[in-house]
LUMBABA-728813 format. One record per residue (C-alpha): residue in one letter; x, y, z. Coordinates in steps of 0.001 Angstrom, whole numbers, padded with zeros to 6 digits, always signed. Layout:
# residues N
aXYZ
...
END
This chain:
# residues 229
x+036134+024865-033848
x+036660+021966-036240
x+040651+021390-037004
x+043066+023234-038965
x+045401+021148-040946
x+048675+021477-042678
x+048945+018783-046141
x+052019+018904-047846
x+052156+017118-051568
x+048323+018044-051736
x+048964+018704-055760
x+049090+015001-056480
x+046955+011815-057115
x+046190+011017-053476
x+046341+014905-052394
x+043435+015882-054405
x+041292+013066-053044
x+042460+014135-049965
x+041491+017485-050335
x+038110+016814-051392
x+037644+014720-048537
x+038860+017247-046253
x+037233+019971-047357
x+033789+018735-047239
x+034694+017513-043813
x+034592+021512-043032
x+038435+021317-041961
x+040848+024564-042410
x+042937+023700-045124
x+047044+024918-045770
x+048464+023832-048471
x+052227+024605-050253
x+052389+025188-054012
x+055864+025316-055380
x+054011+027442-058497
x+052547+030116-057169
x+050625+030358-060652
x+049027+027402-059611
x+046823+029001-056632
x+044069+029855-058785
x+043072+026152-059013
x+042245+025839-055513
x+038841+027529-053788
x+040429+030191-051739
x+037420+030040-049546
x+038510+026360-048055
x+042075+026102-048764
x+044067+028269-048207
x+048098+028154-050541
x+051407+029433-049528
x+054151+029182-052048
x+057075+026912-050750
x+059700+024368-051483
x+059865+022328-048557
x+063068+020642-049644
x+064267+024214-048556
x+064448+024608-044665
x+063537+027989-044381
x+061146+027949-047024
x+059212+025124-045086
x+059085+027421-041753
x+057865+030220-043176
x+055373+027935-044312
x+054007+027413-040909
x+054934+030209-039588
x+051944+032356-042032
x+049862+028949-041776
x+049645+029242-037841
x+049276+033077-038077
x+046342+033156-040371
x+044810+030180-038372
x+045718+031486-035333
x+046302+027040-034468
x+047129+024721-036518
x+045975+021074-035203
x+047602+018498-038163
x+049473+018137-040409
x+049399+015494-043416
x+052806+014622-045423
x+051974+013564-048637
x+054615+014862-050386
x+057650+012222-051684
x+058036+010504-054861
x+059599+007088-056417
x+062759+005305-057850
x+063327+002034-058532
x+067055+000125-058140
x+068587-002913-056439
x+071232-001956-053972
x+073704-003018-056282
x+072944-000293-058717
x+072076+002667-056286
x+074559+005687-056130
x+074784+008149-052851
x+072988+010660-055478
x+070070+008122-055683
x+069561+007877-052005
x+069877+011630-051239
x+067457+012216-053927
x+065200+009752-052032
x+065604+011034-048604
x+065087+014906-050031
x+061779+014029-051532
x+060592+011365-048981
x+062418+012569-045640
x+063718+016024-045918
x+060077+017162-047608
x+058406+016059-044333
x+061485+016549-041484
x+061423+020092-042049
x+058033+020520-042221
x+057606+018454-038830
x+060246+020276-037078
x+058916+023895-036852
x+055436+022017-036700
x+055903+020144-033467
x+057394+023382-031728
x+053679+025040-032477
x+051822+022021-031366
x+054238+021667-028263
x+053133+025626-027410
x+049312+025414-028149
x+048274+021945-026571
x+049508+019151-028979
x+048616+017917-032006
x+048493+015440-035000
x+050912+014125-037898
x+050720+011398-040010
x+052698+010705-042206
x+052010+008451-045487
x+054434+005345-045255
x+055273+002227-047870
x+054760-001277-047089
x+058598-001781-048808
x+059861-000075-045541
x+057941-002699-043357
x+058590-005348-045892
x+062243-005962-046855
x+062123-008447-049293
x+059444-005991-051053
x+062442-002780-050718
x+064942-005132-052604
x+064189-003584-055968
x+063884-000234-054709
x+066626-000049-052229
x+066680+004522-052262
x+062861+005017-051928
x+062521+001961-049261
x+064994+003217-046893
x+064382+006750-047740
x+061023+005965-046489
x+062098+003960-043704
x+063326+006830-042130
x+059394+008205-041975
x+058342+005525-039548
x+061861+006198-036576
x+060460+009534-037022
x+057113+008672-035805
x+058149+006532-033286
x+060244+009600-031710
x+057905+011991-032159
x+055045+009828-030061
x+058151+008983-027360
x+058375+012258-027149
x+055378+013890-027360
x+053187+011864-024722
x+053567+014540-022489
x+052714+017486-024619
x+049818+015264-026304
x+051576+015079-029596
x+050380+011955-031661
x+052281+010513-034869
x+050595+008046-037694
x+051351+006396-040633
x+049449+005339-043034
x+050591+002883-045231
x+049096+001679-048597
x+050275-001521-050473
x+050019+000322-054161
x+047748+003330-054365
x+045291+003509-057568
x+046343+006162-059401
x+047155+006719-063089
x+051444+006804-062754
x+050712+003409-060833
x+048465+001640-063702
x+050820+003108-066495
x+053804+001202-064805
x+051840-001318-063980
x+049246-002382-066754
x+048832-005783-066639
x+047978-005901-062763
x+044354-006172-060967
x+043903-002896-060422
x+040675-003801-057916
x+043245-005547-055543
x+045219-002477-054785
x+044083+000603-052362
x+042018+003610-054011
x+042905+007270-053473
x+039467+007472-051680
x+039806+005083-049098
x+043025+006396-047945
x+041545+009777-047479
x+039102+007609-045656
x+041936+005948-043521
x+043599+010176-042711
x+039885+011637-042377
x+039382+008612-039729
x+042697+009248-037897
x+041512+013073-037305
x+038687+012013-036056
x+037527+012354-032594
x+037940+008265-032297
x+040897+008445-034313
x+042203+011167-032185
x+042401+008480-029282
x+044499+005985-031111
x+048338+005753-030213
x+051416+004982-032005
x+049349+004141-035194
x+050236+002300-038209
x+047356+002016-040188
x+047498-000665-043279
x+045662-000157-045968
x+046495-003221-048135
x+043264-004319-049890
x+044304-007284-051845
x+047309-006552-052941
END
């Protein structure tokens, strides 16, 4: 039976190329919608929407809580959900970084959580995560000192799930693009060579590969998709 997966953030740029990727791939698809309204634009027959803030613990639960039950197991899941500020340390506030770490961190913790219980009772399973070169980087976090560390916090998380889950065949990834090609990107940035920096498609490419059965072998993964940027 080909995998079930779990994508959070799968209304934006990079979801919807991951979607389509996905999809054709013949994969189960569960996605959250924080407008319910917004269901209709999916095809119900591949992809199947739940309505849920996952900022909100118990809103992310139930989440996979009706995912596993109408896929009876769910294999991966995908965190593409976050967002972007940018600010020196000098001029971040404790509001800027706990904005970060809701949209970047919290998003994904508490969708990982009651996920990794379910793969721990059905066999294992898969996460990966979408990191930022900033986090790996630091001289490239300086001007964005809330989002880097915000997402630094993405990668410990990986590296505890895959201490932990070795036994139980649980298997964290990140992938992590230099600047993804999308239009928010090329509006803030217009004067820079678009061609050097990472397309939406060929990091669907890099997740598609990781759930693949090759990819499936691979340990403690951090995959860099950095073009030539």
């Amino acid at each position: 039976m080909l995998k079930q997966i779990i994508i959070s953030g799968a209304t934006g740029n990079l979801g919807g190329e991951v979607l389509k990727k996905l999809s054709g791939l013949g994969y189960g698809l569960h996605i959250n919608i924080r407008d319910s309204g917004k269901a209709k634009d999916f095809d119900q027959k591949t992809i199947s929407t739940y309505p849920a803030d996952l900022s909100d613990e118990a809103q992310a639960l139930s989440f996979v809580e009706n995912a596993a039950k109408k896929a009876g197991r769910i294999n991966a899941g995908i965190f593409l959900a976050g967002g972007f500020a940018p600010g020196k340390l000098a001029d971040t506030t404790p509001a800027d970084i706990e904005k970060m770490i809701t949209m970047n961190f919290s998003t994904a913790f508490n969708l990982a959580k009651p996920l990794k219980a379910h793969f721990e009772a059905n066999g294992g399973g898969q996460f990966i995560f979408i990191g930022a070169r900033p986090a790996l980087v630091a001289a490239q976090g300086a001007g964005s000192f809330a989002y880097t560390l915000s997402k630094s916090l993405l990668f410990q998380m990986a590296d505890m799930i895959n201490a932990e889950g070795k036994a139980s065949n649980i298997t964290a990834s990140v992938v992590v693009p230099s600047i993804i090609d999308t239009p928010d990107n090329r509006e803030a940035m217009p004067d820079s060579d678009f061609s050097e920096w990472i397309s939406t498609a060929d990091t669907a490419e890099g997740i598609a590969f990781i759930l693949s059965e090759t990819g499936g072998k691979m340990r403690e993964t951090v995959l860099k998709l950095y073009n030539q940027a």
